[in-house]
C-alpha positions as CSV (number, residue, x, y, z in Angstrom):
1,X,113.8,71.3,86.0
2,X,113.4,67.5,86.4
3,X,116.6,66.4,86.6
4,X,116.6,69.3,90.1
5,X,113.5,68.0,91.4
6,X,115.0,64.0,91.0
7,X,118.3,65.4,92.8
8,X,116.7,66.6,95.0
9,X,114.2,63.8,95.4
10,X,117.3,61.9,96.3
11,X,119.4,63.7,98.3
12,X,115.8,63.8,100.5
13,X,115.3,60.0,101.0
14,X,119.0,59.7,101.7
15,X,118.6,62.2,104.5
16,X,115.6,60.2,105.9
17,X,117.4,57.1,105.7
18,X,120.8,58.3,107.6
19,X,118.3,60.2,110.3
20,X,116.0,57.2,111.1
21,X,119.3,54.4,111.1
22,X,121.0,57.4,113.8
23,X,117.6,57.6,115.8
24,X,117.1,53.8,115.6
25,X,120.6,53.3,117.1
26,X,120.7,56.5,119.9
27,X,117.5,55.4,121.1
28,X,118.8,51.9,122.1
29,X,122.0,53.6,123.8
30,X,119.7,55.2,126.5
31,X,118.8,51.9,128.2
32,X,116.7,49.0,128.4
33,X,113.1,49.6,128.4
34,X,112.4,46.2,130.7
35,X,113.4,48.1,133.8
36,X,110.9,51.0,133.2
37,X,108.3,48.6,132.8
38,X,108.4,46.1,135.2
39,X,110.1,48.2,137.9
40,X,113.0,47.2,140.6
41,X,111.2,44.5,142.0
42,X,111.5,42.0,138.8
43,X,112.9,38.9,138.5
44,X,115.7,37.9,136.4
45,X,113.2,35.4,134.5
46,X,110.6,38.3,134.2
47,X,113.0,40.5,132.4
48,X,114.4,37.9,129.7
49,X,111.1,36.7,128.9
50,X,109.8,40.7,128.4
51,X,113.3,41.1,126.1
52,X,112.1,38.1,124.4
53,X,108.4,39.5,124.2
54,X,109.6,43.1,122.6
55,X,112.4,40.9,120.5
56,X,114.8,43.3,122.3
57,X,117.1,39.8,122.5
58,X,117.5,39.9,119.0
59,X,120.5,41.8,117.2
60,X,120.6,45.1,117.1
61,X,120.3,44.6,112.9
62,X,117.7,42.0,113.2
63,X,115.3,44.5,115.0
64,X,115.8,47.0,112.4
65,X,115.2,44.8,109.7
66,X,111.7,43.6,111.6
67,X,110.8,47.4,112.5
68,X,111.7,48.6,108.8
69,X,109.3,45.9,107.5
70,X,106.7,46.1,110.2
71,X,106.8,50.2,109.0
72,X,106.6,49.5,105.4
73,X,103.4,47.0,106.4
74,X,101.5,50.0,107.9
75,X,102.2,48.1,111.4
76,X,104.7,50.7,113.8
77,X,104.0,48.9,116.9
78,X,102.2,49.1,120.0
79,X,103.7,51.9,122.3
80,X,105.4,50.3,125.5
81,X,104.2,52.4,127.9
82,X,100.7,53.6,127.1
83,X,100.1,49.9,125.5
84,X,98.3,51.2,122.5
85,X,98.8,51.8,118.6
86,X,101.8,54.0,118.1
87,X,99.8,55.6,114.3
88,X,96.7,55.7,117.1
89,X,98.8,57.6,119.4
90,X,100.0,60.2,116.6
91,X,97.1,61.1,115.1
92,X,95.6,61.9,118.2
93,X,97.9,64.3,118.9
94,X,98.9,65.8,116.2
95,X,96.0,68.1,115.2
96,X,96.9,69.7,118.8
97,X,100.5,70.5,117.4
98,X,99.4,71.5,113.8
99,X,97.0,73.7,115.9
100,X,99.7,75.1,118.1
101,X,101.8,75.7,114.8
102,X,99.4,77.4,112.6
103,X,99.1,80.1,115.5
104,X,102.6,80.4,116.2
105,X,103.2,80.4,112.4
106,X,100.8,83.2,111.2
107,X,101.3,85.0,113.9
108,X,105.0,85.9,113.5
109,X,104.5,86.3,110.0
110,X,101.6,89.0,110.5
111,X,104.5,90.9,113.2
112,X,107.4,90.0,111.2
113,X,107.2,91.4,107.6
114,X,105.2,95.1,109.0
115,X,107.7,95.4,111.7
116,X,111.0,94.0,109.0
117,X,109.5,96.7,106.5
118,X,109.1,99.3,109.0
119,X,112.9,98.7,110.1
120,X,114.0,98.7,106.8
121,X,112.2,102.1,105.9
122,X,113.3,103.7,108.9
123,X,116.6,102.5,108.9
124,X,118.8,104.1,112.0
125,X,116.0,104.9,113.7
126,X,114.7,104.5,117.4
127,X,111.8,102.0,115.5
128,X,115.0,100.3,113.7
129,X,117.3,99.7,117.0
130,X,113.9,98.7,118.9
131,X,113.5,95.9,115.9
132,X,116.8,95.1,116.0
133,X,117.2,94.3,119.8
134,X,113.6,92.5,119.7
135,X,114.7,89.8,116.8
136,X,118.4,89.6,118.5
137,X,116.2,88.5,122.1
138,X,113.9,86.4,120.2
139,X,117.0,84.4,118.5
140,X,119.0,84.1,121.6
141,X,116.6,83.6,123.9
142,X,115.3,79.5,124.2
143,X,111.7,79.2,123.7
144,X,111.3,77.2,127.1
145,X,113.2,80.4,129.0
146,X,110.8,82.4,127.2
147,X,107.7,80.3,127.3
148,X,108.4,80.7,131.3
149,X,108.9,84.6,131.5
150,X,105.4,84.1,130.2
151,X,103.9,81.9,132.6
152,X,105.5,83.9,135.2
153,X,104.3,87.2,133.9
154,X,101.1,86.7,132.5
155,X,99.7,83.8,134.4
156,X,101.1,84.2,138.0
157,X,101.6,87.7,138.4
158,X,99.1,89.4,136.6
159,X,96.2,87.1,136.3
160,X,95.4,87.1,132.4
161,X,95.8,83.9,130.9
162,X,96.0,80.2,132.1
163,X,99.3,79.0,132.7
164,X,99.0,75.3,130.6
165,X,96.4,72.7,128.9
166,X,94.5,73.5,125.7
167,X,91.3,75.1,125.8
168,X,89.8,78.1,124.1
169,X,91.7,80.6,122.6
170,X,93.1,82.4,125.3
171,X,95.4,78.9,125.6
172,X,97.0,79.5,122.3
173,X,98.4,83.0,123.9
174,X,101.5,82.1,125.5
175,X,102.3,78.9,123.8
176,X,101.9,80.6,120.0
177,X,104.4,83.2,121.4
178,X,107.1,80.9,122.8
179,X,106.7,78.8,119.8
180,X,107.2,81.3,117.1
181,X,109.3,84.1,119.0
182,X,112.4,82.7,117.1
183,X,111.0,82.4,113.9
184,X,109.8,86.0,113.9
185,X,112.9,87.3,114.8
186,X,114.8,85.4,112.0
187,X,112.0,86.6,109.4
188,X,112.6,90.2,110.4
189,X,116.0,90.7,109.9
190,X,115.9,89.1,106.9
191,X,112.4,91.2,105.5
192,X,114.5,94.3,106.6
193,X,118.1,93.0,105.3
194,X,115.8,92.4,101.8
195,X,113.8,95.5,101.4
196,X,117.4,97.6,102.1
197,X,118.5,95.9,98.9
198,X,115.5,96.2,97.2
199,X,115.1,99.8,97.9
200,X,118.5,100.8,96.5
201,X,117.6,98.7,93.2
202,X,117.0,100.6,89.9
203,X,113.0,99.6,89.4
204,X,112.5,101.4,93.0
205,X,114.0,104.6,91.8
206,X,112.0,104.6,88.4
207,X,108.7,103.9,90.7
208,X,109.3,107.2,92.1
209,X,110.5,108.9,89.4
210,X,106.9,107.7,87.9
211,X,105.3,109.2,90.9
212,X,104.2,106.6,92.9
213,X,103.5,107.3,96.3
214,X,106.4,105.8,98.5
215,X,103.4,103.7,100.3
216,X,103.3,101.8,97.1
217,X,106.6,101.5,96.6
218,X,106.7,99.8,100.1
219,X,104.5,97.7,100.1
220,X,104.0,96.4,97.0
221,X,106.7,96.9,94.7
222,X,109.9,96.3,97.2
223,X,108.0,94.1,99.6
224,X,107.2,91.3,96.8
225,X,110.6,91.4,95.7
226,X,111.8,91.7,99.3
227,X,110.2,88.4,99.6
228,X,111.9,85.7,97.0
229,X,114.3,84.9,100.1
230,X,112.1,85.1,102.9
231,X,110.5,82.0,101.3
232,X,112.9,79.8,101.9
233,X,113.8,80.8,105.6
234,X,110.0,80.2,106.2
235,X,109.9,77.0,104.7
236,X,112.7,75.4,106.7
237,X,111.7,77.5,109.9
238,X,108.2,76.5,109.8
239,X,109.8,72.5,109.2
240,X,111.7,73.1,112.7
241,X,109.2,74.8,114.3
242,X,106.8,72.1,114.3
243,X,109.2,69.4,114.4
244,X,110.8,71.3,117.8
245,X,107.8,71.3,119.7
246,X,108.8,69.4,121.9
247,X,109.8,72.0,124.8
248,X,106.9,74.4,124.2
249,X,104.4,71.5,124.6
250,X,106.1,70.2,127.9
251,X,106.4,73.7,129.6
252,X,102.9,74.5,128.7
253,X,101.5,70.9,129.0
254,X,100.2,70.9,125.7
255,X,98.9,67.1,124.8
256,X,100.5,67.5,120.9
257,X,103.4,65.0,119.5
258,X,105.8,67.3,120.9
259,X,105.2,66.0,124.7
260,X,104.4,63.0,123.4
261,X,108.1,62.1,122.3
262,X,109.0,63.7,125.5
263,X,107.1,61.1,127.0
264,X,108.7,58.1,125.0
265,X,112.1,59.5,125.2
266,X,111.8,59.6,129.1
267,X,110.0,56.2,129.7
268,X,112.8,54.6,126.5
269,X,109.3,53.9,124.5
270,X,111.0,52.6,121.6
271,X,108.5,51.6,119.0
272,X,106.6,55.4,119.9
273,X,110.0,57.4,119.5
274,X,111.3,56.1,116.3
275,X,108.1,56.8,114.9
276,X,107.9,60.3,116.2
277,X,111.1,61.6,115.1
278,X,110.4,59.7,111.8
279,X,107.6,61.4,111.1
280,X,109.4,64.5,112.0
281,X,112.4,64.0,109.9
282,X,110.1,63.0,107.1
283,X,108.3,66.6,107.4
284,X,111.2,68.7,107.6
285,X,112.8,67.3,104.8
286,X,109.2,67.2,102.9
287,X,109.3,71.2,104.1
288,X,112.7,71.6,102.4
289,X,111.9,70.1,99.5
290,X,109.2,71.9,98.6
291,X,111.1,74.9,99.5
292,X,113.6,74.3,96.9
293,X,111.5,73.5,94.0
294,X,109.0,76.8,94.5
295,X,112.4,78.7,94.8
296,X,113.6,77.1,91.5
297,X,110.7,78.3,89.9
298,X,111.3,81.7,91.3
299,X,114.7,81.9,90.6
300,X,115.6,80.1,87.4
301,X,119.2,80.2,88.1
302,X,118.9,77.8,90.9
303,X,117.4,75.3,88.5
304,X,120.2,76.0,85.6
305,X,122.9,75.6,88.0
């Protein structure tokens, strides 16, 4: 089991490593910050003495090797456009987005697993075809088309809930649903795609031939064994869904890190984006990991392998 974990352990930090070297490179290919800052009206002399300010003259190596050590020093920079701490800046916003997540993440859970069991138990049925062409919308459909149809229907034509900003809980409506639509759909098909298996398996058939009422056999013998791989799809869904905020928080205005690397990506913030989509990269591998060593201890032939 330790030998897993340290593979994995490993394969992890190299993932972190290729990610941040990619981001650190793509986010200089976008343009020069300088220009967003000072506006069309600088000078010549006003732009090179700003490069030489943000050490944006240096080599493209050199300013990783400063950022890196300036990271490892607890220092990520000041922010280029909102001139403040770039950890400041993330910790503001990122109980809004863990928030925004929890909601979005227990609530497709809580519609998932009934409505993947339901499916599965009344397989070919209306219910079954209905669950079926809900998770196939809620896979296809992009959560800013459907964070949208929301606005459009709830906010503007019938009145019920506000259209953007956080507030009280009516706010976490329409965002939660955008947010987690895809992740309920994928949980679904695979709760129902499970519990089919399950309920063909031999221990089902001796729970009924004990007597056991088939609600019990449901929902508490196939169900937990339904689960094993449901773990890991929520694991790595729950990784992306936090760490794909970004278009739910700018189509409902929702001051969490999500907008906030849309906001560095648009003004070329360098010092705020590279730590954003570190952080982010750093969760959803974190998310992964854990993943994999809870489903070695489930499964021991993932660990012998």
């Amino acid at each position: 089991m330790q030998r897993y974990v340290m593979r994995r352990l490993l394969a992890s930090a190299a993932t972190v490593v290729v990610v941040v070297l990619m981001v650190f490179v793509l986010s200089r290919a976008t343009g020069d910050p300088t220009y967003m800052i000072l506006g069309d009206d600088a000078t010549s002399e006003d732009i090179v003495a700003l490069r030489q300010r943000l050490g944006l003259d240096k080599p493209l190596i050199a300013q990783l090797g400063i950022w890196v050590w300036n990271v490892l020093h607890g220092n990520a920079g000041d922010s280029l456009k909102f001139n403040e701490p770039v950890v400041k800046l993330y910790l503001s916003a990122l109980p809004n987005t863990m928030k925004l997540a929890g909601v979005a993440i227990l609530g497709a859970l809580l519609v998932a697993i009934p409505l993947g069991v339901i499916a599965a138990v009344k397989r070919a049925s209306i219910i079954d075809r209905a669950a079926a062409s809900v998770a196939v919308l809620g896979m296809a459909a992009p959560s800013f088309w459907i964070g949208i149809v929301l606005i459009y229907l709830f906010s503007v034509q019938l009145g019920w809930l506000p259209t953007s900003r956080m507030g009280g809980p009516d706010h976490y409506v329409l965002p939660a649903i955008a947010m987690g639509a895809s992740m309920m759909a994928g949980v679904m098909r695979l709760v129902r795609s499970s519990m089919l298996e399950v309920l063909d398996s031999e221990f089902v058939k001796l729970a009924r031939i004990k007597g056991l009422t088939e609600a019990r056999v449901y929902w508490r013998h196939s169900l937990r064994n339904a689960l094993i791989p449901v773990l890991t799809l929520t694991g790595v869904l729950m990784g992306y869904l936090v760490a794909g905020a970004i278009v739910v928080e700018t189509v409902f205005a929702w001051p969490g890190v999500g907008r906030l690397t849309y906001s560095a990506v648009w003004f070329r913030d360098y010092e705020l984006l590279q730590f954003a989509v570190t952080i982010k990269v750093v969760f959803v591998v974190m998310i992964n990991l854990v993943v994999d060593v809870l489903y070695a201890f489930v499964d021991p032939r993932i660990r012998y392998a």
